[in-house]
FITORKE-683719 format. One record per residue (C-alpha): residue in three letters; y, x, z; residue number from 1. Coordinates in Angstrom, 3 decimals. Example, Ala and Ser with C-alpha at 12.3 -4.5 7.8 and 13.67 -1.06 7.14 Angstrom:
2
('Ala',(-4.500,12.300,7.800),1)
('Ser',(-1.060,13.670,7.140),2)
This chain:
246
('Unk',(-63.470,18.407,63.621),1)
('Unk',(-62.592,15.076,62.940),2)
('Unk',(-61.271,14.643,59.128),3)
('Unk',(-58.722,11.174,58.116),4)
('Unk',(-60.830,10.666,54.962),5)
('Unk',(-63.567,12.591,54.164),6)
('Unk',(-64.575,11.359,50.380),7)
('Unk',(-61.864,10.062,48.443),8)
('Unk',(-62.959,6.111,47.840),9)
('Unk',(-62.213,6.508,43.844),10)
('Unk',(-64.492,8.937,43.437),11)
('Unk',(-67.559,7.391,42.032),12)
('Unk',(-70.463,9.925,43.159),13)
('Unk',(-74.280,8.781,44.551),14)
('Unk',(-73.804,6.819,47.521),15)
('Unk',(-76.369,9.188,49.442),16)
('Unk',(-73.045,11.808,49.567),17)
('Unk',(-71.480,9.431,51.709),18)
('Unk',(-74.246,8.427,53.759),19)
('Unk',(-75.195,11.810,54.402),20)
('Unk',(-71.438,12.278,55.867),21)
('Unk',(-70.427,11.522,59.744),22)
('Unk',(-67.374,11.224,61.189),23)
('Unk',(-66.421,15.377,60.815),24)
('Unk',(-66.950,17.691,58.008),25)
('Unk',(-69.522,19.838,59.929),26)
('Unk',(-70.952,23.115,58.502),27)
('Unk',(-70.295,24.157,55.184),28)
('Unk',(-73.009,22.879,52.545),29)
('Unk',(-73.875,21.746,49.563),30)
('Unk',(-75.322,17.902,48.464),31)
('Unk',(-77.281,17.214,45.131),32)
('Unk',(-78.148,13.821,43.589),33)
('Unk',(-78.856,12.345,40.270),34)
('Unk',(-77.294,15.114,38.860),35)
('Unk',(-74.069,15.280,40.709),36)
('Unk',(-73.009,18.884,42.945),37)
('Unk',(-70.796,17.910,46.457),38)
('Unk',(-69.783,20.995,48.141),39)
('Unk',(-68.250,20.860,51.280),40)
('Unk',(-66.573,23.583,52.405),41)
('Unk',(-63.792,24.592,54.965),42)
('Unk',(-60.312,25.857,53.937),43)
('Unk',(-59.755,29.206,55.314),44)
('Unk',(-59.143,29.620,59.166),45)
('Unk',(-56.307,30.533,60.981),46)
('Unk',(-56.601,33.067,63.942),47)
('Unk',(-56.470,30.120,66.424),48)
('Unk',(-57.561,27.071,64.253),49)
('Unk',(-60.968,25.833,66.727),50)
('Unk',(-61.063,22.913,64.207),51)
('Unk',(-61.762,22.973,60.517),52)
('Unk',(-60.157,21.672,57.465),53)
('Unk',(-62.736,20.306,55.422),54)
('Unk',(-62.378,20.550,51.965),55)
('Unk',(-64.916,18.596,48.909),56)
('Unk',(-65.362,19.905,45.481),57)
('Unk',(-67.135,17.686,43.328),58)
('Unk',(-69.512,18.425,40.377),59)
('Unk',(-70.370,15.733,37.972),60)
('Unk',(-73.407,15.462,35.863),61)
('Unk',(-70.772,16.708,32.805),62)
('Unk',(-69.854,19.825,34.005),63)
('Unk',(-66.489,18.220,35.243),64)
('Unk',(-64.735,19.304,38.449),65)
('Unk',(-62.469,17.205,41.130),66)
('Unk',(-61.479,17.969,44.384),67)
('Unk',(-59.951,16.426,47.079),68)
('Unk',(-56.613,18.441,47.524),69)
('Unk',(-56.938,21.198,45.294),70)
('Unk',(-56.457,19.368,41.303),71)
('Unk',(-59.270,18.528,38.991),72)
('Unk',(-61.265,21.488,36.689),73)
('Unk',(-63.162,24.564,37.587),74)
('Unk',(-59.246,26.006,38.629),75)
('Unk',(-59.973,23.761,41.800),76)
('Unk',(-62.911,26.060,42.847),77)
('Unk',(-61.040,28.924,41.785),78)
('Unk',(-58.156,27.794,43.977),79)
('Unk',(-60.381,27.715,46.709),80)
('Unk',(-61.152,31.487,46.073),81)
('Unk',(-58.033,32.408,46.229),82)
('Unk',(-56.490,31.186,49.490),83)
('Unk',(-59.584,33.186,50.715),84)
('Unk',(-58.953,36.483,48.691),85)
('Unk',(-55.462,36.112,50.168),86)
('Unk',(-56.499,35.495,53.572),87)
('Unk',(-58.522,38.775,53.485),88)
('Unk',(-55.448,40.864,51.895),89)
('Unk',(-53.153,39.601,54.203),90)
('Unk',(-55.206,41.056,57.167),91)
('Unk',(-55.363,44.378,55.011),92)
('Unk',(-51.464,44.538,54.812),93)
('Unk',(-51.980,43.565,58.523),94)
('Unk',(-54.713,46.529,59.244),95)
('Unk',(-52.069,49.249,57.245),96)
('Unk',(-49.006,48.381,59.364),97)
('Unk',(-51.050,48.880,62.573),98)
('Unk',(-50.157,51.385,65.188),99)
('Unk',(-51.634,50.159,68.402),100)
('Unk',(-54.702,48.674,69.896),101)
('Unk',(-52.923,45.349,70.172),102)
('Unk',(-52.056,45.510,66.535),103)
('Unk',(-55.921,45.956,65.603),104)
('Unk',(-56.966,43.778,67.863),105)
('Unk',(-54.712,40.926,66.215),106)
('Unk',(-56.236,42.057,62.918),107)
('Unk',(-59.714,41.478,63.585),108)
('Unk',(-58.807,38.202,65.643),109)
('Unk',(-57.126,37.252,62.137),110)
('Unk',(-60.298,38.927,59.932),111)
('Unk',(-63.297,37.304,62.199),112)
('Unk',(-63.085,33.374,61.503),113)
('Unk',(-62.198,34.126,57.716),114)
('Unk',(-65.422,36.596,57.195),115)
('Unk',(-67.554,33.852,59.065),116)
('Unk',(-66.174,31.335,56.269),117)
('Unk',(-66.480,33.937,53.824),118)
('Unk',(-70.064,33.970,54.503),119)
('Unk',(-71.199,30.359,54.477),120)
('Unk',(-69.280,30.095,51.370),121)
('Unk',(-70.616,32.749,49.549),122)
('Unk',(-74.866,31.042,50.718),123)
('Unk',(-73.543,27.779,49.384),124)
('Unk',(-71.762,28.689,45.909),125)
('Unk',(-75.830,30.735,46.020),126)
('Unk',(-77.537,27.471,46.573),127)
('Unk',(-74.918,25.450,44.043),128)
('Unk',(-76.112,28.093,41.487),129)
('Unk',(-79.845,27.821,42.108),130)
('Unk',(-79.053,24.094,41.651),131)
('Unk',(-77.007,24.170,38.547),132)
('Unk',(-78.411,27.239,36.609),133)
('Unk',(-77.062,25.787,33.299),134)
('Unk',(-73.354,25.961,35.049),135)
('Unk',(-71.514,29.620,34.099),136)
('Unk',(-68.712,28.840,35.947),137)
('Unk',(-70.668,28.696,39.430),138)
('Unk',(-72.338,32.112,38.602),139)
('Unk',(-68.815,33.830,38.206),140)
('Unk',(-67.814,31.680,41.459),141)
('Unk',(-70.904,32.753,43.830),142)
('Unk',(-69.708,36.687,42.199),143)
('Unk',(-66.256,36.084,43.197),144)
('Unk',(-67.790,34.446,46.458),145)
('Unk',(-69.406,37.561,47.307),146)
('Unk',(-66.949,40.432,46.551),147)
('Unk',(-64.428,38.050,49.140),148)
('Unk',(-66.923,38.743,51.645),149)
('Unk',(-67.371,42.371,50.489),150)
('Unk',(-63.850,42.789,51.225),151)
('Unk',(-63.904,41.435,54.331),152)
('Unk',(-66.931,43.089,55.986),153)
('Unk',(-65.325,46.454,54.682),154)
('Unk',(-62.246,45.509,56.003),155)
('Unk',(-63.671,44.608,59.551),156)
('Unk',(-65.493,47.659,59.704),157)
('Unk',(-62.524,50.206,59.034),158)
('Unk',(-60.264,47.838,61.584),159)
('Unk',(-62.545,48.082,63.564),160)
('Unk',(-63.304,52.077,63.944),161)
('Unk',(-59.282,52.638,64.038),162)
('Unk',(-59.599,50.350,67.052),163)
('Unk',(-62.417,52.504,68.474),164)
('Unk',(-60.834,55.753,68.122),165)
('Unk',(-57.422,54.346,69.597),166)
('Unk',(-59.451,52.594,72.639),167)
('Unk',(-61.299,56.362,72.669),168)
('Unk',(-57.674,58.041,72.697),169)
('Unk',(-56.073,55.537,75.136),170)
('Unk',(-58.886,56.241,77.694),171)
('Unk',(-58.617,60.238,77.111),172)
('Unk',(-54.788,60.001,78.107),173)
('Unk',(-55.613,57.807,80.703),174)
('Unk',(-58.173,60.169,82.244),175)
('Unk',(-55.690,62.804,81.889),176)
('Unk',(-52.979,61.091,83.586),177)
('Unk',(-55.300,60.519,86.587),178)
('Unk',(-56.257,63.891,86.493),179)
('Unk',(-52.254,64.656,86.751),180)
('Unk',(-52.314,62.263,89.537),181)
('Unk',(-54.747,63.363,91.294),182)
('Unk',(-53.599,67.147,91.172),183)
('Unk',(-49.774,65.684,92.221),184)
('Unk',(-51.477,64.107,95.213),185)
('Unk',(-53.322,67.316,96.408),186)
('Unk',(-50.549,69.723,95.888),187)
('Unk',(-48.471,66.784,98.378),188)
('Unk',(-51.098,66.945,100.504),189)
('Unk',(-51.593,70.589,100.572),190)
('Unk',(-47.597,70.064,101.666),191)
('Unk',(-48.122,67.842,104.630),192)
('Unk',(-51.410,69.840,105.996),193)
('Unk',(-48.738,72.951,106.207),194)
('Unk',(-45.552,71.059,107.809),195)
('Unk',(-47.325,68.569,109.802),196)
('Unk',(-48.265,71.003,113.121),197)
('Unk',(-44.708,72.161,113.455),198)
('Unk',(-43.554,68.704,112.639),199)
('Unk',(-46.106,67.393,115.485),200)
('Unk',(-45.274,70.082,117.739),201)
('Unk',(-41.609,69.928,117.532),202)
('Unk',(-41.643,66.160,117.656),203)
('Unk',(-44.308,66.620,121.296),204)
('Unk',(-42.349,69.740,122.956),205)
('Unk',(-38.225,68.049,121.335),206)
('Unk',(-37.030,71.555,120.415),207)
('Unk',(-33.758,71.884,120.526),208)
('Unk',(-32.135,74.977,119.576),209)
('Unk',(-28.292,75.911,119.933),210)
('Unk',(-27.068,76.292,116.393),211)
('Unk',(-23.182,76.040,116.808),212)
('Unk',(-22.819,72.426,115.525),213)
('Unk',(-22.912,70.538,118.313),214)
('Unk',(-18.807,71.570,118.294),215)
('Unk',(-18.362,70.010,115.147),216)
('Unk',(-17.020,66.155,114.719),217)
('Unk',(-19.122,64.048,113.278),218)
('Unk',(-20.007,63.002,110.545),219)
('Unk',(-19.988,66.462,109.034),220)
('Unk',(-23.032,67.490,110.101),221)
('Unk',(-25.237,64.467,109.571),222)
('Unk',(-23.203,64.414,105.905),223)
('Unk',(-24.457,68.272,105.501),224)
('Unk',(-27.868,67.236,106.665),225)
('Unk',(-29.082,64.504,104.057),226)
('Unk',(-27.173,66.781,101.037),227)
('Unk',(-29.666,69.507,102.476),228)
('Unk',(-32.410,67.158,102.781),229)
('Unk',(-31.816,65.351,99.021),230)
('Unk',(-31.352,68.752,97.333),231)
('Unk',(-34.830,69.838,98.741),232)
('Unk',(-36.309,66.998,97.920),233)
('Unk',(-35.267,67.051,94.347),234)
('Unk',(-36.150,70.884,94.045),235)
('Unk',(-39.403,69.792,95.240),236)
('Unk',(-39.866,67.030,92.898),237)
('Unk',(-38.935,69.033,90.006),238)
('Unk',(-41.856,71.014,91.214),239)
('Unk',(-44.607,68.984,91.296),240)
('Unk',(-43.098,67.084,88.344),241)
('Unk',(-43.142,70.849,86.531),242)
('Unk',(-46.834,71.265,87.583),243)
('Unk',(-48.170,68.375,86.886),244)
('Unk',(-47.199,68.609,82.957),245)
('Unk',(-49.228,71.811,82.700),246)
C-alpha cells in the first residue's frame, strides 16, 4: 500500500517515527517516544479496497492532537470513530433490506474488511491507553473502539445465520425440484416402456390399415393429424405438469 506522504514534514515529532516508517503504511500500530503517541491506523475499507489508506494521529507530550487529514484536537480521533461507526450501520441498513443470498452475501463482503479494521483498531487505542494512562480521552476512545467492533461482530453473526438459513432453504427447494424432476422423468418413461412395442412393432411389420382417408385430398388429413397430435401432446403435458406440483 504505497502512501504519497506518509508524515506530514511540519510536524515536529521524534525522528525515530519516521525512521521506523517504510515506503507503505503497513499494519495498524502504535509508536511512542520521548513522550510523544503516533498511531497509525487505516481509514475504513471498502468492499473491494486490497490497498489501505493510511491514516496518522499524533499525540504530543501536552495532551495535544493533529492528524494528517482529519483537523487538529481529540475531534480528529473521534472523527476517525465515526467513519467506522458509519461503516458498520451502513452494512446494518444493508443486512435489513436483504432478501436474497446475494444480498447477504454483499453484506458480509461489505462487513468483513471493516470488522478486521475494527479489530486492530480497537488493540491499538488498548496499547495507546496502557501508554498514556494519564490521557481520559484515549480511555473513552479504546470504549468507543470496542463497542464499533461489538457492533460489528454482532452484526456479522446475525448476517450471517440469515445467510445460512436462506442457503439451507435454497437447497431444500432445490432438492425438491429434483425430486419433481425426477418423478416427471419416470412417469415419461413409464410412457415410452408402454408405447414403444407397438411403436417397434408397427414400425418392423408397416401396418397399414384402411381407414377411409386415403380418398381425401391432401392436405386435410396431414392438417387433422398434427392438430390431433399437438392437442395430445398438450393434454399430456398438462398432466405431468399437474403431477409434478403435487
Amino acid at each position: 500500500m504505497e502512501t504519497k506522504c506518509l508524515l506530514p514534514r511540519v510536524w515536529d515529532l521524534p525522528q525515530v517515527f519516521r525512521d521506523r516508517l517504510g515506503s507503505r503504511v503497513g499494519r495498524q500500530r502504535m509508536m511512542v517516544a520521548d513522550g510523544h503517541l503516533l498511531l497509525v491506523l487505516h481509514a475504513p475499507p471498502g468492499a473491494d479496497q486490497t490497498e489501505r489508506l493510511g491514516r496518522f494521529l499524533w499525540r504530543k507530550p501536552d495532551g495535544t492532537w493533529m492528524s494528517n487529514d482529519l483537523g487538529n484536537g481529540p475531534q480528529a480521533v473521534g472523527k476517525h470513530l465515526d467513519q467506522f461507526a458509519k461503516a458498520v450501520q451502513d452494512c446494518d441498513v444493508q443486512e435489513e433490506q436483504a432478501t436474497s443470498v446475494e444480498d447477504y452475501f454483499a453484506v458480509l463482503e461489505h462487513l468483513a474488511p471493516a470488522l478486521r479494521s475494527a479489530k486492530n483498531l480497537h488493540a491499538v487505542l488498548q496499547e495507546a491507553r496502557q501508554a498514556c494512562p494519564e490521557d481520559r480521552d484515549l480511555i473513552n476512545f479504546r470504549d468507543r473502539a470496542y463497542e464499533i467492533e461489538r457492533t460489528a461482530e454482532l452484526l456479522q453473526t446475525e448476517t450471517k445465520r440469515s445467510w445460512d438459513l436462506l442457503m439451507a432453504k435454497k437447497a431444500d427447494d432445490q432438492a425438491e425440484a429434483g425430486r419433481r424432476m425426477a418423478a416427471s422423468a419416470h412417469r415419461l418413461n413409464l410412457l415410452a416402456a408402454f408405447f414403444f412395442p407397438i411403436a417397434t412393432l408397427s414400425g418392423i411389420l408397416g401396418v397399414n390399415l384402411a381407414h377411409g382417408l386415403e380418398t381425401v385430398s391432401p392436405p386435410q388429413p396431414f392438417l387433422a393429424f398434427v392438430a390431433i397430435g399437438l392437442i395430445s401432446g398438450l393434454i399430456l403435458m398438462a398432466f405431468v405438469a399437474a403431477a409434478n406440483r403435487k
